[in-house]
N, C-alpha and C positions, 0 to 999 in steps of 0.2 A: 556139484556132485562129488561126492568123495570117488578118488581111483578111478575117476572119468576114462574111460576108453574110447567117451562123444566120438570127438576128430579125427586119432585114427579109423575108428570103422568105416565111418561117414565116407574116409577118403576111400577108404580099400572096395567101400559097395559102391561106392562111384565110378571107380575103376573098374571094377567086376561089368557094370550093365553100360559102360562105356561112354557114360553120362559127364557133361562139364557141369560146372558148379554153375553157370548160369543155366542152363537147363535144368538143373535140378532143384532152383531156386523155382523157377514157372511150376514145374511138375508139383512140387511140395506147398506152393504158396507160401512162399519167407519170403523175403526179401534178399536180394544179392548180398547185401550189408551181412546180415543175419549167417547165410550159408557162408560168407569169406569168413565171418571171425567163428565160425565151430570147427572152418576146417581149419584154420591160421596154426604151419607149423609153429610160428613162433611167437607165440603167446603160453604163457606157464599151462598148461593143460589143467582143465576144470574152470580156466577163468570164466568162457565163457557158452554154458551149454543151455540146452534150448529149453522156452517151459516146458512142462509137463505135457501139455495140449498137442505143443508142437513137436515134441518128442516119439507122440503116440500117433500123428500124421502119418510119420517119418516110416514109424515101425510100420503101421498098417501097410503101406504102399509096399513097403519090401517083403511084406509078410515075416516081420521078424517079431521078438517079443519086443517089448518093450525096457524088458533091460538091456537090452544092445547097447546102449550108453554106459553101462560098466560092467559089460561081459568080455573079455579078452578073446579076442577076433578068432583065434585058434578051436573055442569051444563054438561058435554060432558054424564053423566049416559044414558041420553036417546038418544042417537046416537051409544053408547055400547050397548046398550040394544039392538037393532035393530037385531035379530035374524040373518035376511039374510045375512048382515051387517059382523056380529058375523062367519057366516058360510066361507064365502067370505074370512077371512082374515086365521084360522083357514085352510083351506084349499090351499091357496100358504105355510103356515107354513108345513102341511103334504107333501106337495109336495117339501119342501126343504130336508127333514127328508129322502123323500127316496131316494135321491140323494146320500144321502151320505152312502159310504160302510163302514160295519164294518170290523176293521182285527178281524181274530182269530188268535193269537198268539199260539192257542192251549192250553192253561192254563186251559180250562171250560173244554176240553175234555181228555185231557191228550195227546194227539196226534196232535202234529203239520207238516206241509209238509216242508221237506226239503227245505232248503235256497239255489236259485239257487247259483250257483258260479260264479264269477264274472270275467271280464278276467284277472283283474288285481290279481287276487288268482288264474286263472289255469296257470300264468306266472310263481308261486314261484318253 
């Protein structure tokens, strides 16, 4: 894409909804690979931006347009800014969050639950 603005946006709306680049790889369905080299400060900018498919994922989820990829972060401010907007995306983010379960290992408690056994250990 000529005059790509991809990677900075990418990073600035990641920051905004306070999102890691591995969570944002799940949220969006790319790959880690995929989200490290669009946000990769140091790569010549434009090398590597997302197809067209995945560009329009990207925007959907944020509610942005689809030129976000070379719109200069300064111009989409007031489409961010849009509270509802703002609440809207923030809210499928919470809702990916509680999807997912923590282990307890038991390390925070001192107490962990036995590890069932497996059949291939109740053979030995």
């Amino acid at each position: 894409m000529a005059n790509s603005e991809w990677g900075p946006n990418l990073r600035r709306l990641l920051g905004l909804h306070d999102l890691t680049a591995a969570e944002a790889s799940r949220l969006l369905q790319v790959s880690p690979q995929a989200m490290s080299e669009w946000m990769s400060k140091t790569r010549e900018e434009g090398t590597r931006d997302p197809q067209t498919s995945k560009l329009q994922r990207v925007a959907e989820f944020f509610e942005l347009p689809g030129s976000m990829a070379w719109t200069p972060f300064s111009d989409l401010l007031p489409l961010l800014a849009n509270s509802d907007r703002f609440e809207r995306v923030e809210k499928k983010i919470r809702a990916s969050r509680t999807t997912l379960k923590p282990v307890d290992s038991g390390k925070a408690t001192g107490q962990s639950e036995p590890q069932a056994r497996t059949d291939k250990a109740k053979g030995r």
